[in-house]
C-alpha positions in Angstrom: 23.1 48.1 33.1 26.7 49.3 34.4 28.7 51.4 33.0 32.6 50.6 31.9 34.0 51.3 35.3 31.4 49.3 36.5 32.0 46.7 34.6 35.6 46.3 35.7 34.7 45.7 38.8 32.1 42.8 37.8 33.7 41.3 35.1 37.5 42.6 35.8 38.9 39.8 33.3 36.6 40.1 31.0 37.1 43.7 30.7 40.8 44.5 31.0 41.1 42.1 28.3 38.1 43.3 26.3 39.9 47.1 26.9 43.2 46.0 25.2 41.2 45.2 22.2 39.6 49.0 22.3 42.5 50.4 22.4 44.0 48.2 19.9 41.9 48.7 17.3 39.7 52.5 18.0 37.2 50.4 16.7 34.3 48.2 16.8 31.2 46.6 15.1 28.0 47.8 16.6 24.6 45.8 15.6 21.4 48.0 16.3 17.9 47.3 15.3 16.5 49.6 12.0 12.9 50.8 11.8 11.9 47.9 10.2 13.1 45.4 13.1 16.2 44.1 10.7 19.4 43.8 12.4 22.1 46.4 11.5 25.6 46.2 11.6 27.9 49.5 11.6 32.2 50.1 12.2 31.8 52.9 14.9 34.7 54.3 16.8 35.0 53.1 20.7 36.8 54.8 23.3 36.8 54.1 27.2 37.2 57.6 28.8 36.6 58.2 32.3 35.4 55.4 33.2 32.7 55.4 30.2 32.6 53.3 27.1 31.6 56.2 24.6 31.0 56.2 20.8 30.3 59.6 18.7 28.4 58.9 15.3 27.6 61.3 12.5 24.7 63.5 12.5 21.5 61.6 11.4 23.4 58.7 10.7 21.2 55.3 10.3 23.3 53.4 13.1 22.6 57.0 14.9 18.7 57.1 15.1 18.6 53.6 15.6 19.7 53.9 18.9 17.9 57.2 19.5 14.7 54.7 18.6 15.8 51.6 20.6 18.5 51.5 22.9 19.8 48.1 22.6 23.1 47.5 21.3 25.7 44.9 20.2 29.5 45.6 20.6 31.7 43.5 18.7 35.5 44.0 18.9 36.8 43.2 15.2 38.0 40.0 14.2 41.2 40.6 11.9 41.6 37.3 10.7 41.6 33.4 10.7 44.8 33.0 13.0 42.8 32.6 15.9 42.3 36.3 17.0 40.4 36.4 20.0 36.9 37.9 20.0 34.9 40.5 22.8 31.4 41.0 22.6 29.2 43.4 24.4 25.7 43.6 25.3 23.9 46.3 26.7 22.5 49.9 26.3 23.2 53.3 24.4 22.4 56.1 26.7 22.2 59.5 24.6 25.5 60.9 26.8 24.4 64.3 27.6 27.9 65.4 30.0 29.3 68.1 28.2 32.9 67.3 30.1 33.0 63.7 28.9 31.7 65.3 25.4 34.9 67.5 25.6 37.3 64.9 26.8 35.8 62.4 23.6 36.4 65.3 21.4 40.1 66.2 22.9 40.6 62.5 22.6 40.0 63.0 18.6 41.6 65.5 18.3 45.2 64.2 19.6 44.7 61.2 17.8 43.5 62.0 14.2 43.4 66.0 14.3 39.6 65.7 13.8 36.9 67.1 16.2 33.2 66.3 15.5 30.2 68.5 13.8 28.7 70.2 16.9 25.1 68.2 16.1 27.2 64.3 16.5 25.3 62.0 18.4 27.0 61.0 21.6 26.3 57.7 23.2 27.7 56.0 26.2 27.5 52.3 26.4 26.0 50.1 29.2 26.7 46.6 30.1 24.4 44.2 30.8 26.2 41.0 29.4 29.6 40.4 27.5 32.3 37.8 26.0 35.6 37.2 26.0 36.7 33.8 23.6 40.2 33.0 22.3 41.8 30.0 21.0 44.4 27.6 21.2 45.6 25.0 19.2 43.2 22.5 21.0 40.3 24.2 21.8 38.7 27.0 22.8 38.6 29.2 25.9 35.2 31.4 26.6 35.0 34.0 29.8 31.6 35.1 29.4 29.5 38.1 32.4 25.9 38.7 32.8 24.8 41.5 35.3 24.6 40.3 38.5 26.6 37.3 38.2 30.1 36.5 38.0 32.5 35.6 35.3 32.3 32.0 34.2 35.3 30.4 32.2 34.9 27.3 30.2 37.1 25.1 27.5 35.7 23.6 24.4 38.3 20.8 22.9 38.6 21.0 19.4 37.0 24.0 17.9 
């Protein structure tokens, strides 16, 4: 699984456009996995710092020990509306980030945007990609950039969606 600088380089479309949604929005949908196998879906913020997608979460959160249980996670940028907003989806990893300095820099980041720095026991994850999406519309059809690791990005139409 690569990380967000990684990434660019595989999937660079994909990416730069998936980025401009990030920093759009601060936000995204996250699925994880609960104890019981169920799907779960969370708002988490999102931020690319360094090179690194990285998420904090609150302390013993749900959508927070999920991924301390099972790594794999499902990014979804949000969809705002009908009007043909386009949609980025990620597929990959949550690594416990254990760098103090991109810790710092996620908390600075915080900090200069909302005046807000996290409790000192947050979970900290940075997020690995091992597939992703990029789909917007038009009003004929559809247009879908999709990435899996070790490929390249593959671009395809769909008429009347």
């Amino acid at each position: 699984m690569l990380t967000w600088a990684e990434f660019e380089t595989a999937a660079p479309e994909i990416a730069r456009r998936g980025r401009a949604l990030l920093d759009r929005f601060h936000f995204v949908l996250i699925g994880t996995l609960s104890r019981a196998g169920s799907p779960r879906v969370n708002p988490v913020e999102a931020y690319v710092v360094d090179g690194h997608l990285l998420m904090n979460m609150v302390p013993q959160s749900l959508k927070a020990l999920d991924l301390l249980r099972e790594t794999r996670v499902h990014v979804h940028a949000p969809v705002t509306g009908k009007s043909g907003d386009p949609v980025f989806q990620l597929v990959g990893g949550a690594d416990v980030l254990d760098d103090s300095g991109l810790r710092r820099e996620l908390d600075d980041l915080f900090w200069q945007l909302i005046e807000w720095r996290p409790a000192p026991d947050s979970h900290y994850f940075e997020i690995r990609a091992e597939r992703a999406a990029y789909v917007s519309y038009d009003d004929d059809g559809q247009t879908a950039i999709r990435w899996h690791a070790g490929g390249r990005e593959q671009h395809s139409y769909r008429r009347g969606i």
